[in-house]
C-alpha positions as a Markdown table, in Angstrom:
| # | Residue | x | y | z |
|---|---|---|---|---|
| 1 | Unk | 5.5 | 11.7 | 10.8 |
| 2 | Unk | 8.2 | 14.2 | 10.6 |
| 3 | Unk | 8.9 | 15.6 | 14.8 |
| 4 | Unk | 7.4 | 18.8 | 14.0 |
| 5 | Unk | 3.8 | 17.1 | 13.5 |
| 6 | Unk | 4.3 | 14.2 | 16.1 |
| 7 | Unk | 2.1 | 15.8 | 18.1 |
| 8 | Unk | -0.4 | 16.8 | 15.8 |
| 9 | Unk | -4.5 | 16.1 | 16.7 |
| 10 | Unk | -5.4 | 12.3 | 16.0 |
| 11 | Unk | -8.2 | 12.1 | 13.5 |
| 12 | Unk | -10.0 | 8.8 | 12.5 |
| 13 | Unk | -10.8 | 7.7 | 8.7 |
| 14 | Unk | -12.8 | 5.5 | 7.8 |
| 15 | Unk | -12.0 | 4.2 | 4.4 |
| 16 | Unk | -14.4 | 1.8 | 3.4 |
| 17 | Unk | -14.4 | -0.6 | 0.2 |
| 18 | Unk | -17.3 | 1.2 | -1.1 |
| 19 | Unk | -15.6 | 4.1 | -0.9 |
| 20 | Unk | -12.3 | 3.0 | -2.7 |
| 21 | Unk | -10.4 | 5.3 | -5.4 |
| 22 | Unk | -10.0 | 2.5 | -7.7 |
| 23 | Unk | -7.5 | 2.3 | -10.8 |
| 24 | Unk | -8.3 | -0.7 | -13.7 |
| 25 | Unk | -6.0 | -1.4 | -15.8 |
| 26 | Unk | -6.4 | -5.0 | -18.0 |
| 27 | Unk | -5.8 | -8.0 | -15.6 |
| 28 | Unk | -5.1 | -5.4 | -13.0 |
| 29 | Unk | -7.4 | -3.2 | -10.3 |
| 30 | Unk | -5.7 | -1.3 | -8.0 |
| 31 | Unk | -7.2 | 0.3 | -4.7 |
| 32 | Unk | -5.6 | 3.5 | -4.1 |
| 33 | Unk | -5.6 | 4.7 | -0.2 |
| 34 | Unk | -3.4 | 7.1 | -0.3 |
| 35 | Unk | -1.5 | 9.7 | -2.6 |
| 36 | Unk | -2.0 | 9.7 | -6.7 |
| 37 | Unk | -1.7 | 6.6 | -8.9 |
| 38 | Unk | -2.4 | 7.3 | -12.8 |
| 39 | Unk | -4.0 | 10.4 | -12.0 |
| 40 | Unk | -7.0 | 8.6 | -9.1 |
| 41 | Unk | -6.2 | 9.9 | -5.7 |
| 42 | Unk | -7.1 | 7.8 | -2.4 |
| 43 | Unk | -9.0 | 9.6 | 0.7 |
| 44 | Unk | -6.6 | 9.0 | 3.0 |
| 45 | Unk | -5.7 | 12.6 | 4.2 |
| 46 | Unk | -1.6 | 12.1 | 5.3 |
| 47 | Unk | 0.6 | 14.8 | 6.9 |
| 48 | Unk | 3.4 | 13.7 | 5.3 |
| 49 | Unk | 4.0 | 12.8 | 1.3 |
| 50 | Unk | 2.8 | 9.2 | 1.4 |
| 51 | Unk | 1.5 | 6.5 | -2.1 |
| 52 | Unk | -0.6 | 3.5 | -0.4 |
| 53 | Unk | -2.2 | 1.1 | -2.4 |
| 54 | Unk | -3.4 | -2.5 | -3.0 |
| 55 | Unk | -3.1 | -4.0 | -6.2 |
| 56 | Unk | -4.7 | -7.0 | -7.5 |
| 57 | Unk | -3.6 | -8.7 | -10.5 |
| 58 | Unk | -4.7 | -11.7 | -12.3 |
| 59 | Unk | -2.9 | -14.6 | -13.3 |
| 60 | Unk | -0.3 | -13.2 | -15.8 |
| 61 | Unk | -0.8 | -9.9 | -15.9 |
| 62 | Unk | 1.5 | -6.4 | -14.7 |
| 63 | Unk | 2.0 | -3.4 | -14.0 |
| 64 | Unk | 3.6 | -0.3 | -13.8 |
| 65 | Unk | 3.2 | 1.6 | -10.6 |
| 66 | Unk | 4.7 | 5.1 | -10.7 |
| 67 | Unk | 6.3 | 5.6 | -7.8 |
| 68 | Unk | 7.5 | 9.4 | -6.2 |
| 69 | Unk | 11.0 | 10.3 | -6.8 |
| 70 | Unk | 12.4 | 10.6 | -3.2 |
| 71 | Unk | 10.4 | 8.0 | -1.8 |
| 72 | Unk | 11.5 | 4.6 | -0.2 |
| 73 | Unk | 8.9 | 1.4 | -0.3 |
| 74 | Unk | 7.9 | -1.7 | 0.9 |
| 75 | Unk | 5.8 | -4.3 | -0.7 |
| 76 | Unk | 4.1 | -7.1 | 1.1 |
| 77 | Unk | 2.6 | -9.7 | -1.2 |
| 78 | Unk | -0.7 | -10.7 | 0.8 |
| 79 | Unk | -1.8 | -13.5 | -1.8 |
| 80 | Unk | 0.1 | -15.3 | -4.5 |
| 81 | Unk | 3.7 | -14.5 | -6.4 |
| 82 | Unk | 4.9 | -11.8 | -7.8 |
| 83 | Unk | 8.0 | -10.2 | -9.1 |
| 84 | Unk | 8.2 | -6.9 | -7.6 |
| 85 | Unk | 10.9 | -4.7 | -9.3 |
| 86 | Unk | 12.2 | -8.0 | -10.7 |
| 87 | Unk | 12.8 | -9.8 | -7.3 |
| 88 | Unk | 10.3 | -12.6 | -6.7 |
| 89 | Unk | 8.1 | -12.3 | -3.4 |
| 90 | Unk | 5.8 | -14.9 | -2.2 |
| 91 | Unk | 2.4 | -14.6 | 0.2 |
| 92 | Unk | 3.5 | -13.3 | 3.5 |
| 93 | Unk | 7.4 | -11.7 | 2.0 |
| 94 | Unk | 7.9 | -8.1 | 2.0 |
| 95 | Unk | 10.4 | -6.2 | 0.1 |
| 96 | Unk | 12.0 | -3.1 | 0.4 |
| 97 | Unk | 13.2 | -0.5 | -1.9 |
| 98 | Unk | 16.4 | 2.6 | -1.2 |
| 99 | Unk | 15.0 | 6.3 | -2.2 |
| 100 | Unk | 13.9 | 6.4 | -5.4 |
| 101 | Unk | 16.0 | 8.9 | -6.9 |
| 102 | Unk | 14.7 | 12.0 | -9.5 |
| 103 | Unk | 16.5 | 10.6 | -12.7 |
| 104 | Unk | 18.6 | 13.2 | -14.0 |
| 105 | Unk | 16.5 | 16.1 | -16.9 |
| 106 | Unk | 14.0 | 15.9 | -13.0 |
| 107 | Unk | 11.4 | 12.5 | -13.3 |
| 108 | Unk | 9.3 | 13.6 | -10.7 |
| 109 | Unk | 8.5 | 9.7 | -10.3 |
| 110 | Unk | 9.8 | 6.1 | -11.7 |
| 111 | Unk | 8.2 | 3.4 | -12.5 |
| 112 | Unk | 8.0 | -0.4 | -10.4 |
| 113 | Unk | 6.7 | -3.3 | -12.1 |
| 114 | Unk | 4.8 | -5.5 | -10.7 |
| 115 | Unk | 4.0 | -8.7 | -12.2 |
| 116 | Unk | 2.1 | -11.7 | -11.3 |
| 117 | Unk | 4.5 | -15.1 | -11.2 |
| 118 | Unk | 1.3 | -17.9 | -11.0 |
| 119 | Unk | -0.2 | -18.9 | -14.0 |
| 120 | Unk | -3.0 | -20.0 | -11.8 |
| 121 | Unk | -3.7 | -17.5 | -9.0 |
| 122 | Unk | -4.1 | -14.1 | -8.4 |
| 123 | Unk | -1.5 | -12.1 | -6.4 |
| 124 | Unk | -2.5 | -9.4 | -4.5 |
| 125 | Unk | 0.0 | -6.9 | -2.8 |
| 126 | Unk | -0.1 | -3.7 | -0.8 |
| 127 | Unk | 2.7 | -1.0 | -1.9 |
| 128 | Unk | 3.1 | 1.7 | 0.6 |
| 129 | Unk | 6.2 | 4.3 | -0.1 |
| 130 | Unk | 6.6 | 7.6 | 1.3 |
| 131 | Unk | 9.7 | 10.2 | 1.8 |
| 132 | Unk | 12.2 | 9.0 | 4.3 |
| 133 | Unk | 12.2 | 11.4 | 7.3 |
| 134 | Unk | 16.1 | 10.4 | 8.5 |
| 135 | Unk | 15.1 | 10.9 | 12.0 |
| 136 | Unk | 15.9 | 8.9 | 15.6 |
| 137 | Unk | 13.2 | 6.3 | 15.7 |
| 138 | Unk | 12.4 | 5.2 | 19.4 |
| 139 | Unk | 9.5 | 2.3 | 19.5 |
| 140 | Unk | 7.4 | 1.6 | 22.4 |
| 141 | Unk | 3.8 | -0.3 | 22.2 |
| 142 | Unk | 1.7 | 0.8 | 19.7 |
| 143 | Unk | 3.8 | 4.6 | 19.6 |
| 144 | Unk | 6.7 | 5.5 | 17.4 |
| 145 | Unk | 8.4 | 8.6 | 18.5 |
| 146 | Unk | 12.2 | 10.2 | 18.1 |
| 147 | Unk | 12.9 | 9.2 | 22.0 |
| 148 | Unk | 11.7 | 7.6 | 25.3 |
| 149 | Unk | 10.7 | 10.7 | 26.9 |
| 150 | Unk | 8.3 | 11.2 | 23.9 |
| 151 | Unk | 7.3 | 7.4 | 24.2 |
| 152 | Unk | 6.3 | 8.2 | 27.8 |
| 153 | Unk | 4.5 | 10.7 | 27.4 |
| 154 | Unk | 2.2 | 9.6 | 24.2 |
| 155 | Unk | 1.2 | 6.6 | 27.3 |
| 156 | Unk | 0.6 | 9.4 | 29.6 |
| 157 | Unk | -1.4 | 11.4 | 27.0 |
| 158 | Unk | -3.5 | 8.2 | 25.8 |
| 159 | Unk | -4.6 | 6.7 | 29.4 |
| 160 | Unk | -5.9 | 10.4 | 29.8 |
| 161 | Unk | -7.6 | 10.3 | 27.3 |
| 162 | Unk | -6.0 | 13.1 | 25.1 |
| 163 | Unk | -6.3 | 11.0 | 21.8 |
| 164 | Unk | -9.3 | 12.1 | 20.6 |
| 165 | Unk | -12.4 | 9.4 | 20.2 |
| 166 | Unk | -12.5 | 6.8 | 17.9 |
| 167 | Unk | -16.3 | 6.6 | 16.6 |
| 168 | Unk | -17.9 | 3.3 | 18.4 |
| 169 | Unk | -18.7 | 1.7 | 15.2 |
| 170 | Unk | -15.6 | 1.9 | 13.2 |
| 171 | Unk | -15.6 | -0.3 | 10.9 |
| 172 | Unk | -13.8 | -4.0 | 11.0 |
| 173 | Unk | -15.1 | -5.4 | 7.6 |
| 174 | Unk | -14.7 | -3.3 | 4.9 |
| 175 | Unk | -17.6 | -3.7 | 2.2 |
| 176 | Unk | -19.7 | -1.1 | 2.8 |
């Protein structure tokens, strides 16, 4: 998040299978977690302008994500091959993209196609893209700040207990 909202109140979502914005296209479903994708919008409530999704498609099959002009990406294939943007990723690879820039006439998004590579398996992949912030990044733990003073005190603030709860049963498998 942008350092204006670093410090904003935790919240916990629960975002269940059952519960999944889904998009179907032939060959092709698409779980949307966050932002818009053809028009089906995920639950995830973000601070920031953020697209999450996972896609699954079947042996041969693609698709066209629109993707937010202004936005960078990753995509980590999680089973199978694919072609992401033309570059081939296996299970476990992740690839990254620059800003998408607003074509010129103002595209408010462009379009990444993803295609699955195996004629005999599915691929599945989670594409996650957001606006870059161009911010310091300082990491520490589980807490990504702008600097170490700010890393110190997100430990202070979480051993006392300023994080909020997280409900007891959340949720580890997700088909409910």
């Amino acid at each position: 998040m942008p350092a204006e909202k670093k410090l904003t109140p935790s919240r916990y979502q629960d975002l269940t299978r059952a519960a999944m914005a889904r998009v179907h296209a032939p060959g092709v479903s698409v779980d949307v977690h966050a932002g818009t994708v053809d028009g089906v919008t995920g639950a995830a409530r973000t601070h920031h302008p953020v697209q999450g999704l996972v896609a699954t498609l079947d042996p041969g099959s693609s698709y066209d994500l629109q993707v937010p002009a202004g936005h960078r990406l990753f995509a980590h294939v999680m089973n199978g091959r694919l072609l992401v943007g033309g570059r081939e990723l296996h299970a476990g690879q992740t690839g990254w993209s620059d800003p998408v820039p607003a074509e010129a006439g103002g595209t408010a998004t462009t379009s990444l196609r993803l295609a699955a590579v195996d004629p005999e398996q599915r691929a599945r992949v989670m594409v996650y893209s957001g606006t870059p912030l161009r911010e310091p990044v300082a990491l520490g733990g589980p807490f990504v700040m702008n600097t170490k003073v700010e890393i110190t005190k997100a430990f202070t603030d979480f051993h006392a207990g300023a994080f909020g709860p997280v409900p007891r049963l959340a949720r580890l498998a997700y088909d409910r």
